[in-house]
MIDO-551750 format. One record per residue (C-alpha): residue in one letter; x, y, z. Coordinates in Angstrom, 1 decimal, padded with zeros to 4 digits, always signed. Layout:
# residues N
<site "A", <X, Y, Z>>
...
This chain:
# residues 310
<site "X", <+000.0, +000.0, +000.0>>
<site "X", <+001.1, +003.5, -001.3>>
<site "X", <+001.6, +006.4, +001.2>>
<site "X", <-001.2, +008.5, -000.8>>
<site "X", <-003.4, +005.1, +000.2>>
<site "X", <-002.3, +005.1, +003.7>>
<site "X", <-002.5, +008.9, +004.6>>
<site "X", <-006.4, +007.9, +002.7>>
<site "X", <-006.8, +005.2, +005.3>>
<site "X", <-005.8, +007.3, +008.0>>
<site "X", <-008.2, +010.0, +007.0>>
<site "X", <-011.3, +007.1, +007.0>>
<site "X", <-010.2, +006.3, +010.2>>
<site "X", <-010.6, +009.1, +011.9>>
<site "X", <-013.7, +010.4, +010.4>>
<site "X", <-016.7, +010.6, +012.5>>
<site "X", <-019.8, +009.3, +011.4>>
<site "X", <-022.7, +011.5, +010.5>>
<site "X", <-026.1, +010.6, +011.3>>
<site "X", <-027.9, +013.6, +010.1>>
<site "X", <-029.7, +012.2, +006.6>>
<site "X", <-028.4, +014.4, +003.2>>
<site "X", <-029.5, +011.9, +000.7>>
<site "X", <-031.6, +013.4, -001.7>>
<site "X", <-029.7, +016.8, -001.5>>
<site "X", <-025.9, +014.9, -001.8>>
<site "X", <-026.5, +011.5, -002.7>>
<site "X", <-024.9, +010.4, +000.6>>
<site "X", <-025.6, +007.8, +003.2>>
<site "X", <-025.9, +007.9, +006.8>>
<site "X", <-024.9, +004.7, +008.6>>
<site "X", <-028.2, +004.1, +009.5>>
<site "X", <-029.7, +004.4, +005.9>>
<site "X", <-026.5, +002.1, +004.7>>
<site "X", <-028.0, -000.4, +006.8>>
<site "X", <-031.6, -000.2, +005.3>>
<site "X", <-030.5, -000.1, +001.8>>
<site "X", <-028.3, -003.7, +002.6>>
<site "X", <-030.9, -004.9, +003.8>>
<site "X", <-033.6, -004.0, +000.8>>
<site "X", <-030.5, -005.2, -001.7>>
<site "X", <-030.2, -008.6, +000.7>>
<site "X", <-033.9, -009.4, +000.4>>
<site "X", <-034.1, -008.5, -003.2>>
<site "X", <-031.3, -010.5, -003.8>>
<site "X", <-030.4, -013.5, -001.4>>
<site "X", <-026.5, -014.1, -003.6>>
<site "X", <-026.2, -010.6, -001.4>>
<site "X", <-025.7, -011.1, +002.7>>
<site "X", <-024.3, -009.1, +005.5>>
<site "X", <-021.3, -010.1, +007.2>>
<site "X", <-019.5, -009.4, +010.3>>
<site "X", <-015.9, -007.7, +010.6>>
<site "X", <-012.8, -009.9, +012.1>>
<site "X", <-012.2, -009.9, +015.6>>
<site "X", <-011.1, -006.5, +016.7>>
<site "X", <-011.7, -004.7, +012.7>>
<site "X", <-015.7, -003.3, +013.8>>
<site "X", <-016.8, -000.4, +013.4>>
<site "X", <-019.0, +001.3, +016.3>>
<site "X", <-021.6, +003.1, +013.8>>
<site "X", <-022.7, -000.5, +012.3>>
<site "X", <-024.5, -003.2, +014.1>>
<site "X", <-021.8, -006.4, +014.5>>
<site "X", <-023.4, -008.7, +011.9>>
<site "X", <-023.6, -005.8, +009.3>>
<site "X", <-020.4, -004.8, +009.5>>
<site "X", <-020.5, -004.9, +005.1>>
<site "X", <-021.9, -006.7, +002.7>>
<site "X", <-020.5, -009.6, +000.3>>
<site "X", <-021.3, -011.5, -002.9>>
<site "X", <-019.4, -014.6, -003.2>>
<site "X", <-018.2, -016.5, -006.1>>
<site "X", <-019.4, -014.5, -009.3>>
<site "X", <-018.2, -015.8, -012.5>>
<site "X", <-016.0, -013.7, -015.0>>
<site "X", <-015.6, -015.7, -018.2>>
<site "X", <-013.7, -012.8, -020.3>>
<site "X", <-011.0, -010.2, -020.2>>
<site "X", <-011.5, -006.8, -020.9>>
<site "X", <-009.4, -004.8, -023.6>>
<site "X", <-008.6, -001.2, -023.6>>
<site "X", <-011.5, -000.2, -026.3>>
<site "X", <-014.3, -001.1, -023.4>>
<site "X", <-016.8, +001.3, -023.1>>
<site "X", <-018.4, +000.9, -019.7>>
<site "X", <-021.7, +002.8, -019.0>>
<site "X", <-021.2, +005.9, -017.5>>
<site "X", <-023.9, +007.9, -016.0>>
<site "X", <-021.8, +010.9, -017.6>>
<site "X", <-023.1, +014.1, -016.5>>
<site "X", <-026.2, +015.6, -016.5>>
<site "X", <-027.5, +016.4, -020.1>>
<site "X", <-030.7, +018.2, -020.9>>
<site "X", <-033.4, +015.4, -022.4>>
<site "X", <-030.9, +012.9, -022.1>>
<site "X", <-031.9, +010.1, -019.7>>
<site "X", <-029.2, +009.0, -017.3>>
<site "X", <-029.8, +005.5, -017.2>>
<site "X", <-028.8, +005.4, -020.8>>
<site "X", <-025.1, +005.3, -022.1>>
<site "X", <-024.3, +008.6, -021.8>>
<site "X", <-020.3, +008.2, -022.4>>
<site "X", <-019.0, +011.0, -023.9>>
<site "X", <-017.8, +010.3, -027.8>>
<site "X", <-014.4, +012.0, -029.8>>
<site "X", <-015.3, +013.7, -032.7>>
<site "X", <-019.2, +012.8, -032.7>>
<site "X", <-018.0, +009.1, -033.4>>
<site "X", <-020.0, +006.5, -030.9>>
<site "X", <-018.0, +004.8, -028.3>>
<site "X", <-015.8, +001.6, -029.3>>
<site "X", <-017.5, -001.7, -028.7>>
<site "X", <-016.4, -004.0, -026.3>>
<site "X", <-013.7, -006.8, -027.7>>
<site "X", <-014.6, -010.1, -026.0>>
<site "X", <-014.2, -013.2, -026.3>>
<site "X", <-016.5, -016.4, -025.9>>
<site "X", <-014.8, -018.9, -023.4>>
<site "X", <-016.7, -022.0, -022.0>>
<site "X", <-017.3, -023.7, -018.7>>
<site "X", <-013.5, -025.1, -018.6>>
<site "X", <-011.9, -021.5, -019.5>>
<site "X", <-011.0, -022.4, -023.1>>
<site "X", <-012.0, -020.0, -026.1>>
<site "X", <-014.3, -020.8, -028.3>>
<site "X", <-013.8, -019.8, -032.5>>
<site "X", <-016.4, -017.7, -033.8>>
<site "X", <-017.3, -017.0, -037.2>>
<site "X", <-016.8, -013.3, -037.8>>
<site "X", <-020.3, -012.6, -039.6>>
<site "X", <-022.2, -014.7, -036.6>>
<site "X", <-025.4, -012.7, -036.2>>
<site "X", <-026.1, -011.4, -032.9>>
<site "X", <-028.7, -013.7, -031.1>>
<site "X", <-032.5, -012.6, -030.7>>
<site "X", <-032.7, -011.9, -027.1>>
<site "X", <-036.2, -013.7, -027.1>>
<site "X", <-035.2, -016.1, -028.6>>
<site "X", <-035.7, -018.9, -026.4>>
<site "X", <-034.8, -022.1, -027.7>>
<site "X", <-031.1, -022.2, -026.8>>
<site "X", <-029.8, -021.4, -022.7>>
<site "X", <-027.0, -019.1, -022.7>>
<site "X", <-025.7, -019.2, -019.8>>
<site "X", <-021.8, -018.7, -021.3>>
<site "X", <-020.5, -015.4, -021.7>>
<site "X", <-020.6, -014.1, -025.5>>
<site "X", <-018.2, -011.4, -026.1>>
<site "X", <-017.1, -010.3, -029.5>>
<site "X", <-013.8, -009.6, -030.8>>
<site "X", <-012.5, -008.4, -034.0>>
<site "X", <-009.7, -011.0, -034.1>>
<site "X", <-009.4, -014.5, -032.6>>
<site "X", <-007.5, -014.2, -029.6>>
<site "X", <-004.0, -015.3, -029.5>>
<site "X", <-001.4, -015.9, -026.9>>
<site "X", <+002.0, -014.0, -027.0>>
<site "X", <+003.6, -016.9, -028.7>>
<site "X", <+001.2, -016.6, -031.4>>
<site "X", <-001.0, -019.3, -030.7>>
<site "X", <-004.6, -019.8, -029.8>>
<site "X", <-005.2, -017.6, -026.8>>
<site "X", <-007.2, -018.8, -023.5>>
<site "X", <-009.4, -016.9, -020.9>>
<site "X", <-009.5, -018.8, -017.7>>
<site "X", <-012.2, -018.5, -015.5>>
<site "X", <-011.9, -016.4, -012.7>>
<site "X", <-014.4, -016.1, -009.2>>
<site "X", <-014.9, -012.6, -007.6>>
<site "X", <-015.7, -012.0, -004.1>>
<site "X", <-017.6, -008.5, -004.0>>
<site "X", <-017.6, -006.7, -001.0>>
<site "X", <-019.3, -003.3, -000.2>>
<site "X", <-018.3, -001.7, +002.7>>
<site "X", <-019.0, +002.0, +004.4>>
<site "X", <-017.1, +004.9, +003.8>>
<site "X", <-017.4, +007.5, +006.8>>
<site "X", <-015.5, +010.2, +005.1>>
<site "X", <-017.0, +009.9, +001.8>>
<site "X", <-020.5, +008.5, +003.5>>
<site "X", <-021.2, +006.4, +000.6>>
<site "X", <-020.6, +002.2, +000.1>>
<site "X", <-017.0, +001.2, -001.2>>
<site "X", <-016.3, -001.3, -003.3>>
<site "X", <-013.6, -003.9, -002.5>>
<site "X", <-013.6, -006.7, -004.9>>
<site "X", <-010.8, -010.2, -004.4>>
<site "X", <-010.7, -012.8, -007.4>>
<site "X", <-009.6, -016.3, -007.6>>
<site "X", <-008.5, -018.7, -010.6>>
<site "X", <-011.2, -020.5, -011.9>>
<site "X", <-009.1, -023.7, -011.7>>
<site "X", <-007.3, -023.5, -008.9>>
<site "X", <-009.1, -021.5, -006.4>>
<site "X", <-005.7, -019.8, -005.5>>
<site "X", <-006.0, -015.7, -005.1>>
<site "X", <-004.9, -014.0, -008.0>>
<site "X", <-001.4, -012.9, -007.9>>
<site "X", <-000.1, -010.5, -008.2>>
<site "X", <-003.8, -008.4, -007.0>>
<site "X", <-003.1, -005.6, -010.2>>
<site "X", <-003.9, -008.9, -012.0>>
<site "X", <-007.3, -007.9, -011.2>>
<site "X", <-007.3, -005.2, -013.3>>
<site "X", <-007.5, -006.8, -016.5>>
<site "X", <-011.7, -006.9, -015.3>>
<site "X", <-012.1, -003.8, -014.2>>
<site "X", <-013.3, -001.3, -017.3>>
<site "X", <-010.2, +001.6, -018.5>>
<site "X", <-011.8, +004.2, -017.1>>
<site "X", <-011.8, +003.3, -013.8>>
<site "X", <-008.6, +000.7, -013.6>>
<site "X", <-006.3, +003.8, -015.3>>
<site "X", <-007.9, +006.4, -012.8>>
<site "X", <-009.8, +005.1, -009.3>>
<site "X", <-008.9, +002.1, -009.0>>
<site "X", <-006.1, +000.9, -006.5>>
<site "X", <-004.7, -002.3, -004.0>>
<site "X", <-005.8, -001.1, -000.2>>
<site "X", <-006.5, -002.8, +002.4>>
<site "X", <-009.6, -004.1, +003.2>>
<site "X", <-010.5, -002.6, +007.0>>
<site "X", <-013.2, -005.2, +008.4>>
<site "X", <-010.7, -008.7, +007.5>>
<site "X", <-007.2, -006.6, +007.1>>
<site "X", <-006.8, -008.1, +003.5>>
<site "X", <-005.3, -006.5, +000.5>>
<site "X", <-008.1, -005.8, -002.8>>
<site "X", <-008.7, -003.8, -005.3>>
<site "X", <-011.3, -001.0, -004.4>>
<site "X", <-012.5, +001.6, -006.4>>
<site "X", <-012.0, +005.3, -004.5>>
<site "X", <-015.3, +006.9, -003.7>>
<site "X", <-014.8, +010.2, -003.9>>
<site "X", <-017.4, +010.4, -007.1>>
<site "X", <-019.2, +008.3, -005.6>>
<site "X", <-022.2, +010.6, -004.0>>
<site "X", <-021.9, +012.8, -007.4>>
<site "X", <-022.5, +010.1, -009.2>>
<site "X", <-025.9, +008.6, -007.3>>
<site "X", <-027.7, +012.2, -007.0>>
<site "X", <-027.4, +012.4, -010.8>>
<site "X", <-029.0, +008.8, -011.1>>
<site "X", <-031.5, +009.3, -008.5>>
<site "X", <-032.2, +012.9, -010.1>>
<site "X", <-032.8, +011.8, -013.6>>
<site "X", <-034.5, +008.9, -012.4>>
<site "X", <-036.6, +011.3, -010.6>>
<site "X", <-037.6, +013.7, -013.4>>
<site "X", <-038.5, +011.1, -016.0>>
<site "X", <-041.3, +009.7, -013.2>>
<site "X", <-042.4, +013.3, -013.6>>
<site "X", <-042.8, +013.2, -016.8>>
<site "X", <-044.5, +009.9, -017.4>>
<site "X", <-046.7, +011.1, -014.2>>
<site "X", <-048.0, +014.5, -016.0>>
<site "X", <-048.2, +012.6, -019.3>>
<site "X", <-051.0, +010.9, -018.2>>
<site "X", <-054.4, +012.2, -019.1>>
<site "X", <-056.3, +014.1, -015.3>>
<site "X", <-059.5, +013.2, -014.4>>
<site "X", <-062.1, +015.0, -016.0>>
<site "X", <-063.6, +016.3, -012.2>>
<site "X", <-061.6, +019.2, -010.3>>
<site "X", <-061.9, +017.8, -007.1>>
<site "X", <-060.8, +013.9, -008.3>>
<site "X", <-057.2, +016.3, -009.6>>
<site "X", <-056.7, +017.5, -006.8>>
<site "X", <-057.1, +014.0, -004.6>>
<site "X", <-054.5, +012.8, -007.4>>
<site "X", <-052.4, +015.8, -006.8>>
<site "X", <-052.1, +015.0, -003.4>>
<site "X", <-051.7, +011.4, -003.6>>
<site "X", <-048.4, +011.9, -006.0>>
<site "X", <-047.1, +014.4, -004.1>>
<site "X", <-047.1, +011.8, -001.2>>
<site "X", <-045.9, +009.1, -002.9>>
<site "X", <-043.7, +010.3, -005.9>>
<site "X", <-040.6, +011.3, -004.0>>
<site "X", <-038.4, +009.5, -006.4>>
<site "X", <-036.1, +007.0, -005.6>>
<site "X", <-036.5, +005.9, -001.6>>
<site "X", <-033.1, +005.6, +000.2>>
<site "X", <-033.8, +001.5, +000.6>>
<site "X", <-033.3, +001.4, -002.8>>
<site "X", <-029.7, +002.8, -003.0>>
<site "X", <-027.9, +000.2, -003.1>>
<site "X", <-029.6, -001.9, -005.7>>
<site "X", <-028.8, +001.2, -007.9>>
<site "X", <-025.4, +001.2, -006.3>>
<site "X", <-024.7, -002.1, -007.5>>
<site "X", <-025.8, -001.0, -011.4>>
<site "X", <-023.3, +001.3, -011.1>>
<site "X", <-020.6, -000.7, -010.5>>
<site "X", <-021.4, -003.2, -012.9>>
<site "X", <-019.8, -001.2, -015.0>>
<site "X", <-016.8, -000.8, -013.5>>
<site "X", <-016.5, -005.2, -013.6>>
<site "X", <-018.7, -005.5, -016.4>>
<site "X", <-017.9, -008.7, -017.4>>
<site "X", <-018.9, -010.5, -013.4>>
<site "X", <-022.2, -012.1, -013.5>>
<site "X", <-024.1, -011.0, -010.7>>
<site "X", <-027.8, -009.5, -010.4>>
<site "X", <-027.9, -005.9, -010.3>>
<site "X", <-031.0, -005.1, -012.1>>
<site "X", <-035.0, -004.8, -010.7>>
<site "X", <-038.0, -003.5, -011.3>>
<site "X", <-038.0, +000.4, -009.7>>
């Protein structure tokens, strides 16, 4: 660990807590609403659970058994090259809705697609024809369950020879940040054949998308176990959420006022009411299931579930 990430450590350490609730005017977390979005994500998705710290690594300002939360064992069939174009929620644009891909372009020309590659259960790249037609997403008489990623070559090896992928497992870990007051990411992976960590940790980067490996991304120490992982820094992080949760916000308004009013005064102003109750946007319980989108694209290509109905 770097100087820059200890004096960073340091700082997290000695940060107090705040427990006065900012969230729709910063897009930050109190511990207390940390807690209630784990534990909407956790019931919305079990492969989610809460975990306690290592003996002597708690934190006062979280209960003992949500000390952070973890998702275990999530598949990553491909490497990532340096064209990847992750989504980004960008900034904000007029019209433009921020859960599309709002990554800014060069010159008017879209971003680069992704170059993947397709690698079955064992690792091993598959050969694909270079005109294959992308598959029907309805279509439903095949299960895939494989990762499909495109390339304009066939992967080779340094030696010149056909090129393999292995199989790797991440452990994703989201923990609390009390100076930033947002979730951290922390993610360890593990050779598919193996099980061994992956060494040397940068080795990790190869997964994580360009943007983020060249420019947040770093090897720190993982506070509740003491472990060395990559984590991505969260100073963007709050930025980042009040954009989403903003956007997210003002197209409900939109699709609320496009629909036609009741035809009697008194019935508008009941529904007036009733959306002024309930339309409040996003509910804090809900951050971290859009947290989790987020940084989906930062490891785009680890399976896990980071999408629901909202």
């Amino acid at each position: 660990m770097n100087l820059y990430s200890t004096i960073m450590s340091v700082r997290e350490y000695l940060s107090s807590p705040s427990h006065t609730s900012t969230f729709t005017s910063t897009g930050q977390l109190t511990p207390e609403e940390f807690v209630d979005a784990g534990d909407y994500l956790t019931y919305k998705f079990p492969t989610w659970s809460w975990q306690p710290a290592a003996p002597g690594k708690s934190v006062s300002h979280l209960p003992e058994a949500k000390q952070f939360l973890k998702l275990l064992h999530a598949p990553c069939h491909s490497r990532l090259d340096d064209s990847f174009s992750p989504w980004n929620p960008g900034e904000a644009i007029e019209g433009v809705d921020e859960w599309e891909d709002n990554t800014p372009t060069k010159d008017g020309d879209p971003p680069t697609p992704a170059k993947v590659k397709t690698v079955d259960d064992k690792g091993v790249e598959e050969e694909e024809e270079e005109d294959e037609e992308i598959p029907d997403m309805d279509d439903d008489e095949e299960d895939d369950d494989e990762a499909i990623i495109k390339e304009g070559a066939r992967g080779k090896s340094a030696d010149g020879k056909s090129g393999k992928s292995p199989l790797r497992y991440y452990n994703l870990y989201l923990a609390y940040s009390t100076y930033y007051r947002t979730p951290r990411l922390y993610i360890s992976g593990h050779d598919g054949a193996t099980g061994l960590p992956l060494t040397p940790p940068t080795i990790m980067f190869e997964d994580i998308a360009p943007d983020y490996r060249e420019k947040t991304v770093t090897i720190e120490e993982f506070p509740p176990e003491g472990t060395l992982m990559a984590t991505v820094h969260p100073c963007k992080h709050a930025e980042a959420m009040k954009r989403i949760f903003d956007s997210m916000l003002r197209r409900k308004e939109r699709e609320d006022w496009e629909e036609v009013p009741p035809a009697n005064s008194d019935d508008k102003e009941e529904e007036t009411v009733a959306r002024a109750e309930n339309d409040s946007g996003l509910r804090v319980d809900q951050y971290m299931v859009v947290f989790v989108k987020f940084i989906a694209g930062v490891v785009p290509g680890v399976e896990m579930d980071y999408t629901m109905s909202i």
